[in-house]
C-alpha positions as CSV (number, residue, x, y, z in Angstrom):
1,X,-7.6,5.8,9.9
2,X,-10.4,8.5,10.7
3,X,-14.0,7.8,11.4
4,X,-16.6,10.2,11.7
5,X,-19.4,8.9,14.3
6,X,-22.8,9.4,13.5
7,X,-23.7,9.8,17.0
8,X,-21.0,12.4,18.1
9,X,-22.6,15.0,15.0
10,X,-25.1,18.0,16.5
11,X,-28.1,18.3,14.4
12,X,-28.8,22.0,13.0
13,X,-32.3,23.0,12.4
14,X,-33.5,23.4,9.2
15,X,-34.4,27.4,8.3
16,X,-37.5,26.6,7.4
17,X,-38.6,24.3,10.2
18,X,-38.9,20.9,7.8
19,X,-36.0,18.5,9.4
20,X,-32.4,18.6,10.9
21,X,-29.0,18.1,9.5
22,X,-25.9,16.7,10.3
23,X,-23.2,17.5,8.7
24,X,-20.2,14.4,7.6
25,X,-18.0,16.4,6.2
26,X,-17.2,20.0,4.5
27,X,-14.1,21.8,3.0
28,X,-13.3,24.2,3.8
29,X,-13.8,23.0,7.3
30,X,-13.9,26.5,8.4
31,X,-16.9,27.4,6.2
32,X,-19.0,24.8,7.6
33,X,-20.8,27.3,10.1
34,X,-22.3,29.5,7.2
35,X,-24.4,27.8,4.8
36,X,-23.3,27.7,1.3
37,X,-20.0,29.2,2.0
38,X,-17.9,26.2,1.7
39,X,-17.2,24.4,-1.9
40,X,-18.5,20.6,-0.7
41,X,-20.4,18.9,2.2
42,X,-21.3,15.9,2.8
43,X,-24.8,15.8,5.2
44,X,-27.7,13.8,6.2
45,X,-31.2,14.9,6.7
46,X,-33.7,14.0,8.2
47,X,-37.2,15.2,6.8
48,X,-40.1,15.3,8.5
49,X,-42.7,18.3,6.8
50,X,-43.4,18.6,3.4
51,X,-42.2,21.8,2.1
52,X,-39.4,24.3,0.3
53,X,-35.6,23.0,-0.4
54,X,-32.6,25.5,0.1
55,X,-31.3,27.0,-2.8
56,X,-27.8,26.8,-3.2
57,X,-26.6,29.1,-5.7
58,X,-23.6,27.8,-8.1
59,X,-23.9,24.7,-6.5
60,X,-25.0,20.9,-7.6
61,X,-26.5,18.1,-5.1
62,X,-26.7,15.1,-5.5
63,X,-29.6,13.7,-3.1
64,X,-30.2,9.4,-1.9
65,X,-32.7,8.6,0.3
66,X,-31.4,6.1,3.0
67,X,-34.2,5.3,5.6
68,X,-37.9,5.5,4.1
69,X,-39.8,4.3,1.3
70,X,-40.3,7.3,-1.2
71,X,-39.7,11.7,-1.7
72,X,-41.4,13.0,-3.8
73,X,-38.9,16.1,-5.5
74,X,-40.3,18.7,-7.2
75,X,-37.6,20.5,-9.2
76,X,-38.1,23.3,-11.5
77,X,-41.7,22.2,-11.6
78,X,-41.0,18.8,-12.3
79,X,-41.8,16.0,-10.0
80,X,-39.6,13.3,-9.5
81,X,-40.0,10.4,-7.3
82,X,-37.1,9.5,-5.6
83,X,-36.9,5.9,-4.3
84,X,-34.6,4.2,-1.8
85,X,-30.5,4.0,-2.6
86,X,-31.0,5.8,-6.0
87,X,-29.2,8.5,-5.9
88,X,-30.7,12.0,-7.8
89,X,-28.5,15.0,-8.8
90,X,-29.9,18.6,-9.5
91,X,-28.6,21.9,-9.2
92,X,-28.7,23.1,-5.9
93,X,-30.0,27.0,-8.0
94,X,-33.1,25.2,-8.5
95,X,-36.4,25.7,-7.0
96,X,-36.9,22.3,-5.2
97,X,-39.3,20.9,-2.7
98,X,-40.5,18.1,-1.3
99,X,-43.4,16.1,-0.3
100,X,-44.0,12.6,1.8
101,X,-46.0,9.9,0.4
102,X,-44.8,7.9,2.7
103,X,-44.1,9.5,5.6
104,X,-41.0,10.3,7.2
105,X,-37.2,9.6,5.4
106,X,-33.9,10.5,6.0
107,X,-31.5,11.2,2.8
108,X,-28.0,11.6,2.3
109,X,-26.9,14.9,0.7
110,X,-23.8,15.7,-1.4
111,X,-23.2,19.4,-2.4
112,X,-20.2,20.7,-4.5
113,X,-19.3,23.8,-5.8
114,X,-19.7,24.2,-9.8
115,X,-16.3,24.0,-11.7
116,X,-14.3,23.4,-8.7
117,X,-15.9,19.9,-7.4
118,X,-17.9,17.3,-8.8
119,X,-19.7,15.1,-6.2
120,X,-21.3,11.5,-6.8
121,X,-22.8,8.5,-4.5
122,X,-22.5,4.9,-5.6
123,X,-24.5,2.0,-3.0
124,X,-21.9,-0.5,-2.6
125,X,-23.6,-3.9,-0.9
126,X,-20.5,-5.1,0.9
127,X,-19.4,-8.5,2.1
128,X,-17.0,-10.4,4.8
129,X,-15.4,-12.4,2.2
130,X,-13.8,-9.4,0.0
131,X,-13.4,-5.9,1.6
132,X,-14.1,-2.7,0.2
133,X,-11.3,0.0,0.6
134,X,-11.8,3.6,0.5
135,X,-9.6,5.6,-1.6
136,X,-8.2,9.3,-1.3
137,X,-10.8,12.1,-2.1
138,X,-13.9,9.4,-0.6
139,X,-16.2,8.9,2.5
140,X,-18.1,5.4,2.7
141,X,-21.4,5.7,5.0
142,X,-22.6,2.7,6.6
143,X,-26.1,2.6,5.2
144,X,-27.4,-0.4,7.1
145,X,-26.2,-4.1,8.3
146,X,-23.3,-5.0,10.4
147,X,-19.7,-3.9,9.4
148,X,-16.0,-3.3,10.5
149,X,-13.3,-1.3,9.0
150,X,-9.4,-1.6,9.6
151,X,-6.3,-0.2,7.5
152,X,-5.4,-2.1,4.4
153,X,-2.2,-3.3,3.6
154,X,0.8,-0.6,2.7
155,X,1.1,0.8,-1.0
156,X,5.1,-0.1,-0.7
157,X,6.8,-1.6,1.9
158,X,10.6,-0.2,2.7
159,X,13.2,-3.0,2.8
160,X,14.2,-3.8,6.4
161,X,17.1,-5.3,7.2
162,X,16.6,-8.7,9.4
163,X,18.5,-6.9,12.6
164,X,15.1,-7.4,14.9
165,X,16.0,-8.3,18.5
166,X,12.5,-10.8,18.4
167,X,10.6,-8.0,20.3
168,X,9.5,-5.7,17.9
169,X,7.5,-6.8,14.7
170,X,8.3,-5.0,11.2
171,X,4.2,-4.9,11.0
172,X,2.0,-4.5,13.6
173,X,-1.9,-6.0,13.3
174,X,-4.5,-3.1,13.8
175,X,-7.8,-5.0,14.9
176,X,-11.0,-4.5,12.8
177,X,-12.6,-1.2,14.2
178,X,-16.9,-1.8,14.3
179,X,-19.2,1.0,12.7
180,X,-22.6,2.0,13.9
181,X,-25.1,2.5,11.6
182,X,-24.4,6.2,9.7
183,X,-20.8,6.0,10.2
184,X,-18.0,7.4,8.5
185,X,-15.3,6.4,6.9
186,X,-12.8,8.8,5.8
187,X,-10.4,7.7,2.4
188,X,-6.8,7.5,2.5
189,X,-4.1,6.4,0.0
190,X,-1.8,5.5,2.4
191,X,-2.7,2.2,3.9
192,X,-6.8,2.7,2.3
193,X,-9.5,1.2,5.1
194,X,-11.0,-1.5,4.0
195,X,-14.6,-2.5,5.2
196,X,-16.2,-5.5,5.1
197,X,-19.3,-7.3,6.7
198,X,-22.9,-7.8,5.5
199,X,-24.9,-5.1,4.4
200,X,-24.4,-1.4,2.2
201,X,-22.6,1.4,2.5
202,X,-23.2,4.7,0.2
203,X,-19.2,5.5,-1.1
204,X,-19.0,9.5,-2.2
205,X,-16.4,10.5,-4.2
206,X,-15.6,14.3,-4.1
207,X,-13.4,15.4,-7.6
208,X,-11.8,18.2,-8.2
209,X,-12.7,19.9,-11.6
210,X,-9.6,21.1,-13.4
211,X,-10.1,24.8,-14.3
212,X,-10.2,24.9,-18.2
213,X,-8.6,28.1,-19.7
């Protein structure tokens, strides 16, 4: 079970001055160092100047605010207003900027290569009664509220013959691990962590685009 903390990620400057970054997640991993070079990441921003995007050519984003009211996006010459927890997508060739009605936010940012990934966001309110697990090819971001995560149960369990000597369980309980607030969760399909508690998490699913011939 892998967890990305929030609070062990170095924020990069922005080119252009206008916010930070902090990047989740990125493949190839050892792309993440040049901008644009890899074919997805997975970042949050935080935005504190009006101003110019960065243009990511081939590329497709797909931007939710988390933490403020309101960004206003101007894409192509069209504004959009982009409200908490609704997720927006655009191509990242686009000449985009921003301004701040509203003051300062902080957005969530997933960026994938064209015809090789498709990226999307879905806000998940979760609860303690049913967990939610995250799959293969997924991150889940503690958005807000009070949650823990712990490996669910086993796709297929091998039969074990009853030879046990009493000492040494066939399972053994993994306690529920507690997230901070911007946390990551990283998706598995062996054993898929489950999280559950009050409040939302923002699930991104990264798929890969079978090439056509």
């Amino acid at each position: 079970m892998e967890i990305i903390r929030f609070a062990d990620i170095h924020p990069e400057p922005w080119r252009n001055g206008g916010g930070v970054t902090r990047e989740l997640a990125s493949h190839p991993k050892a792309a993440s160092a040049q901008d644009g070079a890899w074919d997805w990441r997975v970042s949050i921003a935080d935005v504190s100047v009006a101003g110019d995007f960065s243009v990511f050519p081939g590329m497709e984003r797909v931007i939710t605010i988390i933490e403020g009211e309101l960004l206003l996006l101007t894409v192509d010459g069209s504004e959009h207003p982009l409200e908490k927890y609704r997720p927006f997508r655009f191509s990242g060739e686009a000449a985009s900027g921003a301004t701040l009605p509203t003051g300062n936010i902080r957005d969530l940012n997933v960026i994938a290569r064209v015809g090789a990934f498709k990226g999307y966001t879905s806000i998940v309110e979760i609860s303690k009664k049913r967990a939610h697990p995250v799959f293969e090819g997924q991150l889940a971001v503690l958005l807000e509220g009070k949650a823990t995560v712990a490996p669910g149960a086993a796709v297929e369990e091998p039969a074990v013959e009853e030879e046990s000597d009493g000492d040494s369980p066939a399972t053994s309980a993994v306690e529920p691990v507690e997230l901070s607030r911007y946390d990551a969760v990283v998706g598995s399909d062996t054993r898929s962590p489950e999280i559950s508690g009050r409040g939302f998490i923002a699930v991104i699913s990264i798929d890969h685009v079978e090439a056509h011939a």
